[in-house]
N, C-alpha and C positions, 0 to 999 in steps of 0.2 A: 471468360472462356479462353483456354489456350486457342495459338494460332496454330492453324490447319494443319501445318509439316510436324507440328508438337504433339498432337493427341495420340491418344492411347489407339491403338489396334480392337476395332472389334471384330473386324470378319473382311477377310483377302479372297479376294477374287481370282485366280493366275491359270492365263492362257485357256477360259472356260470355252469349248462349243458344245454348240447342243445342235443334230441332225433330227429332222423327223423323216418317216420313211424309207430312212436309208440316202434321202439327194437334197432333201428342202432344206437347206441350213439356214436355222435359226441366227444362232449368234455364231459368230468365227473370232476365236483368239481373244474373248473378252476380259481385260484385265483391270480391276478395280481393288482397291483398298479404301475402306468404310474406317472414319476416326470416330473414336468415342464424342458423341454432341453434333456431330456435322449435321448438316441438312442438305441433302444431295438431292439433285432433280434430276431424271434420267427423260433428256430433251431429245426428240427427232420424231422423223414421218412414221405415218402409220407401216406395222412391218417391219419394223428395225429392231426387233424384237425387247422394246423396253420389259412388257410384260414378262415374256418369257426369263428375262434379268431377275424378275420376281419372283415368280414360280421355281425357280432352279432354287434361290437362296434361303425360301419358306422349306422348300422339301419337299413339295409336288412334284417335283419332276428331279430327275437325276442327270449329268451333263456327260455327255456323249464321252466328251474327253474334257481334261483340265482338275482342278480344283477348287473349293470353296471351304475355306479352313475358316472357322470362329477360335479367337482367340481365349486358351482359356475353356476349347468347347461350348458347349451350349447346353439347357436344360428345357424343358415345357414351362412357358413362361416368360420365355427370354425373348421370344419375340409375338407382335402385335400385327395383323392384318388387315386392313380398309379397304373394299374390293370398290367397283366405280358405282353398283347398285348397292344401298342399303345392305341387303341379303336379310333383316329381319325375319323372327320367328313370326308370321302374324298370328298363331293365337297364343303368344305371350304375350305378354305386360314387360313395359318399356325396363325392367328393373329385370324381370326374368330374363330377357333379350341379352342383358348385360351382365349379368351372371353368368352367362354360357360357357364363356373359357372357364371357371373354378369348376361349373358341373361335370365337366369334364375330363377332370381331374379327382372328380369324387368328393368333394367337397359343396356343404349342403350350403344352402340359401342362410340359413340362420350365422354359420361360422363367418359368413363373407359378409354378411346386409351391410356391418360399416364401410368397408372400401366401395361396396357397389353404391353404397348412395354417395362416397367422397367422388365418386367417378363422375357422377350424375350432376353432383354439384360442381364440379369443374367442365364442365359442357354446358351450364346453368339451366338441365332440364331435371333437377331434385323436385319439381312441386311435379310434376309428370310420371312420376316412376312408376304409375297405377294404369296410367292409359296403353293402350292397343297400338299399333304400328297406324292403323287405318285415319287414328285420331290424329294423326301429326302429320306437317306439312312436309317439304320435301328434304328443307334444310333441317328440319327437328330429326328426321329418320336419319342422316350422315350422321348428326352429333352424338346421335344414340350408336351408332357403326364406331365412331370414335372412340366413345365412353369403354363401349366392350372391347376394345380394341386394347384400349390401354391401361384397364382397369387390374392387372397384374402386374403393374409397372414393367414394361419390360424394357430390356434393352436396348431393343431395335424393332422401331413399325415403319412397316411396308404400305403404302399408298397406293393406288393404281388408278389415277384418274378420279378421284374422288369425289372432285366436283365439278366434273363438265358436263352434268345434266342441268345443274342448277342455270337458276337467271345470274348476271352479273354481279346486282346488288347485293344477294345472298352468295355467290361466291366469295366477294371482296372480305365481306363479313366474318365469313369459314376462314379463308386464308390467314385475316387478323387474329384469328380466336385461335387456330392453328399454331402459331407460335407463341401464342400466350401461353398455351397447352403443354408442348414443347418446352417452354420455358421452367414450368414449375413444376415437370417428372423429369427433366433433365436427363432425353431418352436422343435415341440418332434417328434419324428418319431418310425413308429412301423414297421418294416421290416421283412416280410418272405422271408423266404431261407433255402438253402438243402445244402449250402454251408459252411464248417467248414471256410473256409480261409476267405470269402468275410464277415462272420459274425464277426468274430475278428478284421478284419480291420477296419469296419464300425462302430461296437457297444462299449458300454460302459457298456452294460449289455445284455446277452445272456439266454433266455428261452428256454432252454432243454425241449421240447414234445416228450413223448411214443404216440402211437397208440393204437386201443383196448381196452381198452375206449380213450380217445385224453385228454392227461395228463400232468400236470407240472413235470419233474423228476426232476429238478437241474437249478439253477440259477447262474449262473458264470457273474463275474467283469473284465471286461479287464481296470485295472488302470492303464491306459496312457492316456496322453493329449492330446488334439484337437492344430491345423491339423497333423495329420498324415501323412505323407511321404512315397519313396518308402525306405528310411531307416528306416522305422519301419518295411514294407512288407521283410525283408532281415535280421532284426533282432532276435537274439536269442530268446530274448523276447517274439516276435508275434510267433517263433517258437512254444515256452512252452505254451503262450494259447493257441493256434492250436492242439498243442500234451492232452492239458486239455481239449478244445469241442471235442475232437474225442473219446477221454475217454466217455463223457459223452455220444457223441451221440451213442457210441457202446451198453450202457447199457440200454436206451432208446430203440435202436430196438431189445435187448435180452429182456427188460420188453415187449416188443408188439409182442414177438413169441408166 
């Protein structure tokens, strides 16, 4: 993978705010640039509007003032969504669930069934495609969020907390399988979280947010290579960028008091 100042331009962020009401501002002067492959975490307290970072760049919401230019433009399909709940259909079947971006597009079940099950098989829930949302446990229903998520290849998926309902053992798990994932659609990903550890592990680049107005403080590099191991999770290394986001995010919720 090229290094970080090298990659290709997918989508620029410049001088974004988003007000609600008229007085509650969301984000103030948010400015980011997304490279083609990065893994960005977008770290800070609740209310420093990471979500809202989300929303504005999927197309739910529109930004007060500023810009958000895709390079290139963008198409239906170009980008992928992981909300923090599942959001399954529950009375589809786990394969239906995962078709939903093509249905929506007007394309039947039968034209897609290959990619939907190469989805299904890349989340390793292929023998499952017939079961019900009800029939899976909590981490099977994320994979299945996954799968449709990124079952159009897209360019760029959006996270939002994805796995902070889960227990540890099964987030750790998610987090690994997450960049295995990552690895073989060779898509960019924008990840929120509250998590100093799960953002080091995952990213390659980490967006430090204040609160108060919802702000950029600090951009931090975790220069380490892809895949990651638990010998990196146990490494001094991950320690020291761990011991660096906390730094940051300490100062970030001192700028938002």
């Amino acid at each position: 993978m090229l290094p970080i100042d090298q990659r290709p331009t997918v989508l620029r962020m410049s001088n974004v705010n988003k007000t609600f009401n008229g007085n509650v501002v969301a984000l103030n002067g948010m400015s980011m640039t997304v490279g083609q492959g990065d893994f960005i975490s977008l770290l800070g307290p609740s209310g420093c509007g990471k979500s809202t970072a989300l929303r504005l760049i999927s197309d739910l919401m529109v930004p007060t003032s500023g810009k958000i230019d895709w390079e290139g433009g963008h198409e239906v399909g170009d980008l992928g969504v992981v909300f923090q709940e599942p959001t399954l259909m529950p009375w589809a079947t786990v394969a239906q669930n995962v078709w939903l971006p093509y249905r929506l597009r007007g394309k039947s079940y039968a034209s897609v069934k290959d990619e939907v099950l190469e989805a299904l098989k890349l989340v390793g829930l292929e023998k499952f495609q017939n079961s019900y949302p009800r029939e899976l446990s909590g981490g099977m229903k994320m994979r299945v969020s996954i799968a449709r998520a990124m079952v159009t290849r897209p360019r760029l998926i959006l996270m939002d907390e994805p796995f902070a309902a889960l227990d540890e053992i099964t987030r750790f798990k998610l987090n690994n399988d997450l960049l295995e994932l990552k690895a073989k659609i060779n898509c960019t990903v924008i990840f929120v979280t509250h998590s100093v550890f799960e953002s080091v592990f995952l990213s390659d680049r980490i967006i430090v947010m204040a609160a108060r107005p919802g702000r950029v403080i600090q951009e931090l590099h975790v220069d380490e290579g892809y895949p990651r191991s638990e010998e990196f999770r146990t490494s001094a290394e991950y320690a020291a960028y761990c011991r660096q986001a906390t730094d940051a995010l300490h100062l970030a919720m001192g700028e938002a008091a």
